[in-house]
N, C-alpha and C positions, 0 to 999 in steps of 0.2 A: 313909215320907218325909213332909216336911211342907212349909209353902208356901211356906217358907223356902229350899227345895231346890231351888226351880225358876225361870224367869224371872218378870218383873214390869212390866206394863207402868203407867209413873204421869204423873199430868198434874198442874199445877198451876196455879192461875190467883190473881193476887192483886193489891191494889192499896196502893198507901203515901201515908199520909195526914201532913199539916204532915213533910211532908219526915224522918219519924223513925219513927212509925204504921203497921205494915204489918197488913194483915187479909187472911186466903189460904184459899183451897178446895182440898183436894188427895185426889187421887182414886187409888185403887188398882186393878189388874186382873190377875187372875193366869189366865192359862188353863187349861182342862182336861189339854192335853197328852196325855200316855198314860196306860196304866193305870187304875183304879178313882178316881182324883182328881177331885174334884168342882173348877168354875172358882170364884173366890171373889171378891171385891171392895168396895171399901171408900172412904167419904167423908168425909174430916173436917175440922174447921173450923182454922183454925189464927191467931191473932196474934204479931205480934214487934216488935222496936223493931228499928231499921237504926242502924247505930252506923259513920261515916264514919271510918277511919282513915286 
């Protein structure tokens, strides 16, 4: 199995800049669970634009 397989716990924190500019940290955690599965977890950076419809 993979860590695809199993829950996911994620957080994200971000902030938007001139009302359009967004810049975000988003964090991954998967845990060990059962079996031989090691926990895994992950940080990554992220920007977007915010587009008001």
């Amino acid at each position: 199995m993979t860590a695809c397989s199993r829950p996911v716990v994620k957080g994200l924190v971000g902030i938007t800049f001139l009302e359009f500019l967004r810049a975000q940290l988003v964090g991954e955690w998967y845990p060990a669970g059962t079996g031989s599965r090691k926990t895994l977890w992950s940080v990554a950076p992220g920007i977007g634009l915010e587009l008001g419809l």
